[in-house]
C-alpha positions in Angstrom: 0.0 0.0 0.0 1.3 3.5 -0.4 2.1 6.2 2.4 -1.3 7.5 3.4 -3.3 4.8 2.6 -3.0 2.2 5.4 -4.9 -1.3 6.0 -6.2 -2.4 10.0 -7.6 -5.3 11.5 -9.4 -4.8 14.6 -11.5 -7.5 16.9 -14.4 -7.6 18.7 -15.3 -4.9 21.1 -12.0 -2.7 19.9 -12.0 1.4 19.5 -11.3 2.0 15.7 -11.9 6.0 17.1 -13.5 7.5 20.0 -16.0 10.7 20.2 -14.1 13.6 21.1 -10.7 12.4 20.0 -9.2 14.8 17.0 -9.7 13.3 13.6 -6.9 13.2 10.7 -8.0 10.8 8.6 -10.9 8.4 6.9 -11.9 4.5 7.1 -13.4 2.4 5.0 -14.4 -1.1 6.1 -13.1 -3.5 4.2 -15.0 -6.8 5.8 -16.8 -7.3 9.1 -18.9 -4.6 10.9 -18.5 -2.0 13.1 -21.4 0.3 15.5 -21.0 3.9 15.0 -22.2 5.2 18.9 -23.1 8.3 20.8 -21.6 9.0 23.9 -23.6 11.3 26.6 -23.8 11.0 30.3 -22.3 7.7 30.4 -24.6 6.3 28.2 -24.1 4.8 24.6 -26.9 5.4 22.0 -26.3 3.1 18.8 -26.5 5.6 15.9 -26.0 2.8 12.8 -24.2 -0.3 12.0 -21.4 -0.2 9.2 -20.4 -2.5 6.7 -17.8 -3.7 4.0 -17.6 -0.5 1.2 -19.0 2.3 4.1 -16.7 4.8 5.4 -16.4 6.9 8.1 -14.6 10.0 9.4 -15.0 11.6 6.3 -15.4 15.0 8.3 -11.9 15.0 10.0 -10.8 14.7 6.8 -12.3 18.3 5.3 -12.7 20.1 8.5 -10.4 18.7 11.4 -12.8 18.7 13.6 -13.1 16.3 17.0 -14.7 13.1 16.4 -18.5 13.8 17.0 -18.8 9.9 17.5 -17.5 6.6 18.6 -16.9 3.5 16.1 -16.6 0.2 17.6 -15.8 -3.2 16.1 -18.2 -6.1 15.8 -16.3 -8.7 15.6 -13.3 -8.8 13.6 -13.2 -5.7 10.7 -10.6 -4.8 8.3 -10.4 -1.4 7.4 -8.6 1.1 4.6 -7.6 4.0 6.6 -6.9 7.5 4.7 -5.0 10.5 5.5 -5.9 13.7 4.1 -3.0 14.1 2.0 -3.5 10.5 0.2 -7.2 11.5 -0.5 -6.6 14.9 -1.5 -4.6 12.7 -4.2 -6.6 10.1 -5.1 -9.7 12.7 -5.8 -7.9 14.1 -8.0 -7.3 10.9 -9.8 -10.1 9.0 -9.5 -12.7 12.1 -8.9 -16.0 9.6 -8.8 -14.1 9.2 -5.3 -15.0 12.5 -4.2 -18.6 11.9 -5.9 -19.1 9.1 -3.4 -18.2 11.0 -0.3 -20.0 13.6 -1.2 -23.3 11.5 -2.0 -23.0 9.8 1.0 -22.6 13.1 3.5 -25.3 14.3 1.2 -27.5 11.3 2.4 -26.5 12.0 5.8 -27.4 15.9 6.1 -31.0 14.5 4.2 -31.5 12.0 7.1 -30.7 14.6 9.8 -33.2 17.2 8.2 -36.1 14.1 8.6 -34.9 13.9 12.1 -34.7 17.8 12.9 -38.0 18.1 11.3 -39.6 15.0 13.4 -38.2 16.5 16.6 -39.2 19.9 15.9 -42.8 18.1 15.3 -42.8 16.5 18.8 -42.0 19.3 20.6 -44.7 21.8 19.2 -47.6 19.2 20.5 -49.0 19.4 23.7 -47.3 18.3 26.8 -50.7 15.5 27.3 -50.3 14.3 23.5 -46.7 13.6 24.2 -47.4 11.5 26.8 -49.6 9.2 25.5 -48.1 8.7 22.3 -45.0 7.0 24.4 
């Protein structure tokens, strides 16, 4: 593989990164499966489950940013991992790779608009209708 563009195994139950910790680069899972999780107040809040051809922390990758969640192995995964220098490169060869990314962070800020909207929904009816509906 080339500098930049490095392959990982890691088992069941194993960190492949941790909310809060800065991001530098990308995975994309290879085999296996990982959870992608929200930490708050102790508590873990499964957000999806991930398979071979998805990728994750895409967004350290354009903006720097802290990890804004945890991914954790399912049993064994094998993953790609990608710097920012190596995909800056490899957009610019292959630019249906940047096409992909940007479909699937498209997907994701359409899913979080359904969920905004839902929540926004919720809150607006009465304290009463909330209760029952639960």
């Amino acid at each position: 593989m080339s500098t930049g563009l490095v392959g990982k195994v890691y088992q069941d139950g194993e960190v492949i990164v941790r909310q809060g910790e800065a991001g530098k680069c990308m995975y994309v899972i290879v085999s296996g499966k990982a959870e992608v999780l929200d930490q708050e107040g102790g508590k873990e809040v499964r957000l999806a489950v991930l398979g071979p051809r998805d990728s994750f922390g895409e967004l350290a990758v354009f903006d720097r940013e802290r990890r804004s969640a945890t991914v954790r192995a399912m049993g064994q995964v094998r993953t790609i991992i990608i710097d920012e220098k190596t995909f800056e490169k490899s957009v610019v060869e292959q630019p249906w790779l940047a096409f992909r990314v940007l479909e699937k962070m498209s997907r994701r800020i359409r899913e979080l608009d359904r969920e905004v909207v839902e929540l926004k929904r919720v809150a607006k009816r009465p304290a009463r209708a909330r209760k029952t509906k639960t």
